[in-house]
Structure formats: structure tokens, C-alpha cells
C-alpha positions, -999 to +999 in steps of 0.1 A: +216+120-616+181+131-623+170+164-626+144+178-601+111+174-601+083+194-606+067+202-575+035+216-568+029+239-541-005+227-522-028+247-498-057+239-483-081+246-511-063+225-535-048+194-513-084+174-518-082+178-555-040+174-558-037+150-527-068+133-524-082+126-552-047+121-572-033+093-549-058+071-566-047+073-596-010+073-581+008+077-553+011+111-541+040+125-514+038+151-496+062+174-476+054+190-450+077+220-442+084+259-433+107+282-446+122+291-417+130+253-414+167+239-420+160+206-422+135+211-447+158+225-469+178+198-463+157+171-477+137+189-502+162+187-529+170+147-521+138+137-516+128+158-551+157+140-569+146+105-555+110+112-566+126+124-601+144+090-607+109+070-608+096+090-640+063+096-625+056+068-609+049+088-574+043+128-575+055+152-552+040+181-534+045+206-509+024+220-476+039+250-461+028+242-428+028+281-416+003+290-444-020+259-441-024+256-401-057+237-409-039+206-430-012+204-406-035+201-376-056+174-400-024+154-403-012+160-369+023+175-377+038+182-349+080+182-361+088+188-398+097+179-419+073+154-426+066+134-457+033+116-461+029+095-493-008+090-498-022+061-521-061+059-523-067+090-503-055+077-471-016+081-456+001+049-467+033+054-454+055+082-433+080+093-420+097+129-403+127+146-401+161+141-427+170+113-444+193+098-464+193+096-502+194+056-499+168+052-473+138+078-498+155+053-525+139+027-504+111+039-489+102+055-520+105+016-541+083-001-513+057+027-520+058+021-560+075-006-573+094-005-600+084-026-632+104-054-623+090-055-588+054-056-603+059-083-628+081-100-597+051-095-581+025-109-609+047-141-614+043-152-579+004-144-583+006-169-608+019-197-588-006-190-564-032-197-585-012-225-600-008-210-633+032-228-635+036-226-672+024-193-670+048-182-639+076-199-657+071-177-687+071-145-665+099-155-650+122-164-676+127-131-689+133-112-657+162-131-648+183-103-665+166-077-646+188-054-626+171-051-599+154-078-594+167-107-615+188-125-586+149-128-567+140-142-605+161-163-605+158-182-573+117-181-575+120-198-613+148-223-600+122-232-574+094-235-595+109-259-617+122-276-591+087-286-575+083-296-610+110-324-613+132-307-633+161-309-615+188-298-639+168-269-654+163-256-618+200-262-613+208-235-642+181-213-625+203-212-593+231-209-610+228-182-623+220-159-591+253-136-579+272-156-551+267-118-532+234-110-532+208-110-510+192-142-527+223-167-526+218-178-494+180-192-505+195-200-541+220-224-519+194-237-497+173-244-531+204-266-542+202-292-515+166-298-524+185-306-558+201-334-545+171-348-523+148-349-554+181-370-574+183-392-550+145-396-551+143-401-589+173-426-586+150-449-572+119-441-589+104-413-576+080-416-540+055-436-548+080-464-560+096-461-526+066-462-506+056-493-527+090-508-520+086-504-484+050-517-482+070-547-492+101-549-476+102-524-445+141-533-446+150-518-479+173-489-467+175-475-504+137-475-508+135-460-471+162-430-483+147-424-517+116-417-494+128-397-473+145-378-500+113-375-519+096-356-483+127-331-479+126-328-520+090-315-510+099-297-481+078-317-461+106-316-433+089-336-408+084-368-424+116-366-445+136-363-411+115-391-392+125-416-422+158-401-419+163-408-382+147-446-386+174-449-413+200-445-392+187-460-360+184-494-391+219-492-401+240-460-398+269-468-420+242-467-448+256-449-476+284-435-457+262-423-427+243-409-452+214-404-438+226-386-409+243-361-426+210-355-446+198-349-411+223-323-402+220-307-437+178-300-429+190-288-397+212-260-412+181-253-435+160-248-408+179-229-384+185-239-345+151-226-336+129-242-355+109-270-332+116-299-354+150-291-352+159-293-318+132-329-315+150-343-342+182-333-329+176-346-291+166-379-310+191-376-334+215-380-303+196-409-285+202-434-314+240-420-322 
């Protein structure tokens, strides 16, 4: 366990300089407390642990609440203890009374993340800017991260996966633990998997769409389309060539299409509004 931190005592003289001015260079927490105050003394030690484990990455103070009646009317306290963590000079986030070691551990990660969270972070800035070699690189190497190399994982698997690389983003997925929070997205990821095959099978979409420019009755040109839309998550038009497959010929490919259907459906959840359309048509035509 860490060893506590340093902690500054703060009055009212000081708290512009040590509060202020300090949380914009990095974040800056302060408890509010009294002495005569069990709670306080409750979650002084935890919350000075907590702060310890970040290695200066958020500072601590304290404002005895009794001796500086001036800051604790500024900040409205009107139960302690309360913790403000300041970023910028302003109040960023707060909260009041005791907590648990795993919730500061929390609250305390959303208000500076941790390396991995930033470079998490940067990599997706990347893709937003359409930087994908770039993204990929960051990724790579954070897929061993502790923290947060499940969330890697999933976001690189993804990546390559808008890229065609199907088997490459299959060993991205792969390699995200069944019980985190991220194998439920990694799984979803995986049936895009199989869409974009049975895309590329064919050709790709613009071979399909060229196939049924020519022959509106080619059912494997029609699924490869479709499979090219979900591939791309473009749900809509991937479940309207679907549905037209099956109304066609629903023994195609084993009911294939159908199932594809039911498989978006999962993806999407019940209350999505394509859903329950596609579903009420879904049951017209079956």
C-alpha cells in the first residue's frame, strides 16, 4: 500500500496561491474538514492513501473549515467532510461525506487519468482526425496495459476491422479477457467479422452493387451487399437488403439471411427503432 501523502494545510491567505493557481498546473483536492469531525477522520487517511497511489498526478490539501469561515462560505460547505478537486481554478468535481477506498480510486482516475488512460485517450484523437496508421501504432502497444489494455484491444480490433483486415482484427479481439468489461463489445466486434467475409467472398460492395445493377435476382450478390452495410455498420440498409432477401427466397443459405437479421437485432438491443420496424416486417414476410 502506499504511504501517505504529504498534505498541506491551507488557509485563506494561501488557498489562491496553493488552490488556485496550482490546479492549473494540476489537479488540486481539497478537504474540507474540522477536528471535532469523525467522519473527517474517517476519510482523511483513505482519501490521502488514494491521492498517494497516483505519484503526484493530483495534490492534496486541507481547509479546516472552523479556522477559515470565509473559504467555507465561498464554497458553500454546509456538511463535511467535503472534497473539492479543482483543475483550472474552478471546482471540477465533488463530493461530501465518507467514502469508500474503491469509489476515491474512481473518482480520483476520472479526475487524472492514468498514463494509459491518456494515451487511450490520444489514440482515439487520432482516429478522429483519421490519422489510422498512426492510431494503430498507439494502439498496438497498449494492449498489454493493465488497466486499460482490454479497451486497447477492442478499439485496435475495430480499427482494423473498418480497414478490411479481417483476420488481424480477429487477433485484436481475441485477445481481450472473456470477463471484462470490454467482451461484450469485443463479441459484438466479431460478427462484423463475419459480415465483412462474407462481403469479400463475393468481391467486396461495389462488386455486389454491380452484380445487382445487372441481375436484381442474384441472392449471393444481394447478401454480399448486405453484408458489406452491416460490415460498416450502416444497420439500416444492411437490414432492408436483408429482409428483401428473405421475402426473395428464404431457404437462402440456410435462412441465412434471416438469422443475419436476428443477429443485428441482438446487436442493437430491443429498443433501438430499426429494431422493432425491421422486426414487425421481419414477421409480415415469415
Amino acid at each position: 500500500m502506499a504511504p501517505a501523502a504529504p498534505v498541506k494545510d491551507v488557509n485563506e491567505s494561501a488557498f489562491e496561491a496553493d488552490v488556485i493557481a496550482r490546479s492549473r498546473e494540476v489537479p488540486v483536492v481539497v478537504d474540507f474538514w474540522a477536528a471535532w469531525c469523525a467522519p473527517c477522520r474517517t476519510l482523511g487517511p483513505i482519501l490521502e492513501r488514494e491521492v498517494a497511489a497516483l505519484g503526484g498526478r493530483v495534490e492534496l490539501v486541507k481547509v479546516d473549515t472552523d479556522a477559515n469561515p470565509k473559504l467555507a462560505a465561498r464554497y458553500e460547505i454546509r456538511g463535511i467532510p467535503a472534497v473539492k478537486a479543482f483543475t483550472m481554478g474552478d471546482v471540477a468535481r465533488e463530493f461530501v461525506g465518507v467514502q469508500s477506498a474503491e469509489f476515491l480510486r474512481r473518482w480520483l482516475a476520472e479526475l487524472a487519468p492514468s498514463p494509459g488512460r491518456q494515451a487511450l485517450a490520444a489514440a482515439a484523437g487520432l482516429v478522429a482526425k483519421n490519422d489510422r496508421a498512426g492510431a494503430e501504432a498507439a494502439l498496438r502497444p497498449l494492449q498489454g496495459d493493465p488497466e486499460v489494455g482490454d479497451a486497447a484491444a477492442v478499439a485496435l480490433g475495430e480499427l482494423l476491422l473498418d480497414d478490411g483486415r479481417a483476420d488481424d482484427a480477429e487477433a485484436a479481439f481475441a485477445s481481450v479477457n472473456p470477463r471484462s468489461p470490454q467482451a461484450d463489445a469485443a463479441d459484438a466486434a466479431r460478427r462484423r467479422i463475419t459480415f465483412a467475409r462474407d462481403a469479400a467472398a463475393f468481391g467486396g460492395r461495389d462488386a455486389a452493387t454491380a452484380a445487382l445493377a445487372r441481375d436484381p435476382n442474384d441472392l449471393e450478390a444481394r447478401f454480399a451487399l448486405a453484408s458489406a452495410h452491416a460490415a460498416a455498420l450502416a444497420w439500416e440498409p444492411a437490414l432492408a437488403e436483408f429482409l428483401e432477401l428473405v421475402r426473395r427466397n428464404r431457404k437462402f443459405r440456410d435462412d441465412g439471411a434471416r438469422l443475419a437479421m436476428l443477429v443485428i437485432f441482438d446487436h442493437l438491443g430491443a429498443q433501438h427503432p430499426l429494431v422493432s420496424e425491421y422486426r414487425r416486417q421481419l414477421q409480415i414476410v415469415t
